[in-house]
C-alpha positions in Angstrom: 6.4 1.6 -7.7 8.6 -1.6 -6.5 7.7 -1.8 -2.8 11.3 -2.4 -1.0 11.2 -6.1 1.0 10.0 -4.6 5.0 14.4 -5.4 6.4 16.1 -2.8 7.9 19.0 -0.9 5.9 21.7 -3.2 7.3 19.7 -6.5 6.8 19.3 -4.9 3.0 23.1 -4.0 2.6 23.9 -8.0 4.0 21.4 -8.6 0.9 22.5 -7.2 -1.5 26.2 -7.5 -1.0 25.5 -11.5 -1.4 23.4 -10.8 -4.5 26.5 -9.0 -5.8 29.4 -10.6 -4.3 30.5 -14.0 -4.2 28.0 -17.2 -4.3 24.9 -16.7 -2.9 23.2 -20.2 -3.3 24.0 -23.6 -4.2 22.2 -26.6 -5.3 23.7 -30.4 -6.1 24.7 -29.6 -9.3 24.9 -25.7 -9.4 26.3 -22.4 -8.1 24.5 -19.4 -8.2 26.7 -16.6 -7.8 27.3 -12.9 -8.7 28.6 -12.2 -12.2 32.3 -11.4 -12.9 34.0 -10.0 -15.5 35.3 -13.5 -17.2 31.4 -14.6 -17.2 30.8 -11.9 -20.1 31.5 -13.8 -23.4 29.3 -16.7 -21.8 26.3 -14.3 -20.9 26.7 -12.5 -24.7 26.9 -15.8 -26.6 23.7 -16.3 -24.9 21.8 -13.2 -25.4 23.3 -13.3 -29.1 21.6 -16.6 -30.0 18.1 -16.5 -31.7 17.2 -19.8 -30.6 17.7 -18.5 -27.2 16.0 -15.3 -27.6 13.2 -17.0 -29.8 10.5 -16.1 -27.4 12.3 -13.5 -25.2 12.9 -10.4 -27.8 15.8 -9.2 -30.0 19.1 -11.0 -29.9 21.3 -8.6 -28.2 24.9 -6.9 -29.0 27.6 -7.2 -27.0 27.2 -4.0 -25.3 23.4 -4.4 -24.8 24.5 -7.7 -22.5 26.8 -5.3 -20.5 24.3 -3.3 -20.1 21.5 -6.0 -19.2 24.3 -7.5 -16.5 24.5 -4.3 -15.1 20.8 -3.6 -14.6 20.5 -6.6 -13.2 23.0 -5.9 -10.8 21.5 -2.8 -9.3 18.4 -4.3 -8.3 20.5 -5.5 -5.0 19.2 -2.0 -3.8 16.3 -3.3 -3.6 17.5 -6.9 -2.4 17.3 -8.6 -5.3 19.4 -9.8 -8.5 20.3 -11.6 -10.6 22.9 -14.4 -10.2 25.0 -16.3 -12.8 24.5 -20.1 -12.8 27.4 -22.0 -12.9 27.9 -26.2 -13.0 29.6 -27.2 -9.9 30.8 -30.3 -11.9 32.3 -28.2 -15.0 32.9 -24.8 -13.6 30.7 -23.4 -16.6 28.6 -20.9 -16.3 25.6 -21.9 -18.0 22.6 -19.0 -17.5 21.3 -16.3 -15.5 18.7 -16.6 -13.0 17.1 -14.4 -10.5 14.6 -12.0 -9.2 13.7 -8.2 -10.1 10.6 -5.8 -9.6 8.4 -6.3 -11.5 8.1 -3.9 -14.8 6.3 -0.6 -14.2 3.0 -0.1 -16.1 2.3 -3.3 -16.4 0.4 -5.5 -14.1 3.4 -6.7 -12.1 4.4 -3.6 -11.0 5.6 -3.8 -7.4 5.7 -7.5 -7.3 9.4 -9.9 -7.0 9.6 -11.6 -10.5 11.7 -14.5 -10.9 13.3 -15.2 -14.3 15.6 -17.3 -15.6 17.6 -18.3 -18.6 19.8 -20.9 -19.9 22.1 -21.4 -22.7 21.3 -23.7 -25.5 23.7 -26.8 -25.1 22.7 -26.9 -21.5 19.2 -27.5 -22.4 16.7 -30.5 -21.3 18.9 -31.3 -18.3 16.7 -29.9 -15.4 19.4 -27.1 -14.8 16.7 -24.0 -15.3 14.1 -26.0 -12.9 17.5 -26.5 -10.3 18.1 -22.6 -10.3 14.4 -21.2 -10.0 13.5 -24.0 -7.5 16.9 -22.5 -5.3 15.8 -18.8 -6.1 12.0 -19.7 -4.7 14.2 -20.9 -1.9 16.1 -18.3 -1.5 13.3 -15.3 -2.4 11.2 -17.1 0.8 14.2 -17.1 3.1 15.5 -13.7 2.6 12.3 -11.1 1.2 9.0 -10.7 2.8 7.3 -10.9 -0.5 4.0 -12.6 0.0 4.3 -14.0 -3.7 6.5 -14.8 -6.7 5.4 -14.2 -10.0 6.7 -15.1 -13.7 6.0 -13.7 -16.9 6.4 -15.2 -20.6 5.3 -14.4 -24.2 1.8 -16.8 -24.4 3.7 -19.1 -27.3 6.3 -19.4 -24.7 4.8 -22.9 -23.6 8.1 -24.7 -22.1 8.8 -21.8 -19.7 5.0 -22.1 -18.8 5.4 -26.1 -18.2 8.6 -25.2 -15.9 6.4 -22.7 -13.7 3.7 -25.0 -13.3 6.2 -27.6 -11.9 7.9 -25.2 -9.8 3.8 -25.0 -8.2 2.9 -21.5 -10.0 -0.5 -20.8 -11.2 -1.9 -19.1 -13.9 -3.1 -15.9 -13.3 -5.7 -15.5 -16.5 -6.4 -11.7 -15.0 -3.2 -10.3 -15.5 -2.4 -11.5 -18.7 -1.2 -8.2 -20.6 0.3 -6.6 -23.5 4.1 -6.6 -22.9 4.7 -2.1 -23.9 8.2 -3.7 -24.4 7.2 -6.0 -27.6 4.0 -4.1 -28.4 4.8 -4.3 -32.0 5.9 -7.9 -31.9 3.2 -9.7 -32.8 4.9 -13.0 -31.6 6.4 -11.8 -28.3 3.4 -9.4 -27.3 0.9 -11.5 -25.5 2.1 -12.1 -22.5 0.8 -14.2 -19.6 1.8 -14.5 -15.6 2.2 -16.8 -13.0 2.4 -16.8 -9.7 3.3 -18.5 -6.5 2.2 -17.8 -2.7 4.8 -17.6 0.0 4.9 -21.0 2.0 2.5 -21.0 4.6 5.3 -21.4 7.9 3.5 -24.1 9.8 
């Protein structure tokens, strides 16, 4: 069971209207906002593209992208969510980034994971390390989680380069079986990292 950040319900409701409303962070070259309804051909081109989806499961249909945006969008209940991530030079939206509970029955359970993803042309140009650094930020500033973590398939070995440069470790223990690729022999081996709140002084 996700254990809800220790806020009070208003300090929740402040959280989750910016993880659903409006722009919520902001780096030099992006906006991380809520998704609208214009950002939906972006988000399903990206879901829809194997090379995208290579080492994160099945492509996905139009109306498994709604539903994914959606899902996402109800974890402000918990005060999180996931944001869209837009160029602030361009005005494109360019990915999806965020944080979520962690999946039940699976070692992550009742953890914050942070995840990201970024379409293909936008690739190689720092922007998923921009977003995740601004979402550590942000997950410090505005949860009391006492740690981040991440999760990829173990073939997945840029997204494990980006979480060792954001300062996650490897946590060798927790390395699992993903039940949601379990007969994906590519996909299936999963491995998780993890980063300790910022000690305050």
């Amino acid at each position: 069971m996700f254990r809800r950040p220790h806020l009070s319900r208003a300090a929740r409701g402040e959280i989750a209207r910016r993880m659903t409303q409006g722009v919520a962070v902001e780096t030099e070259r992006l906006i991380l906002r809520a998704p609208v309804a214009a950002d939906r051909p972006v988000l399903h081109a990206m879901w829809a593209d194997p090379q995208v989806m290579a080492t994160l499961g099945p492509v996905k249909s139009a109306a498994d992208s709604d539903a994914t945006i959606e899902r996402h969008r109800g974890y402000g209940r918990v005060g999180l969510g996931f944001w869209v991530v837009e160029r602030r030079d361009t005005g494109e939206a360019i990915g999806f980034c965020g944080l979520k509970p962690g999946a039940e029955d699976t070692p992550i359970a009742g953890e914050v994971e942070i995840g990201w993803l970024i379409a293909r042309d936008h690739w190689r140009q720092g922007f998923a390390r921009e977003a995740s650094a601004a979402t550590l930020d942000w997950a410090w500033a505005n949860t009391d989680a006492p740690r981040v973590v991440a999760i990829t398939a173990a073939r997945n070995l840029p997204s494990q380069a980006l979480m060792s440069e954001l300062g996650m470790q490897r946590l060798h223990d927790l390395d699992f079986i993903h039940p949601a690729h379990a007969r994906n022999p590519a996909l299936r081996e999963t491995v998780v990292f993890a980063i300790d709140r910022p000690d305050a002084s």
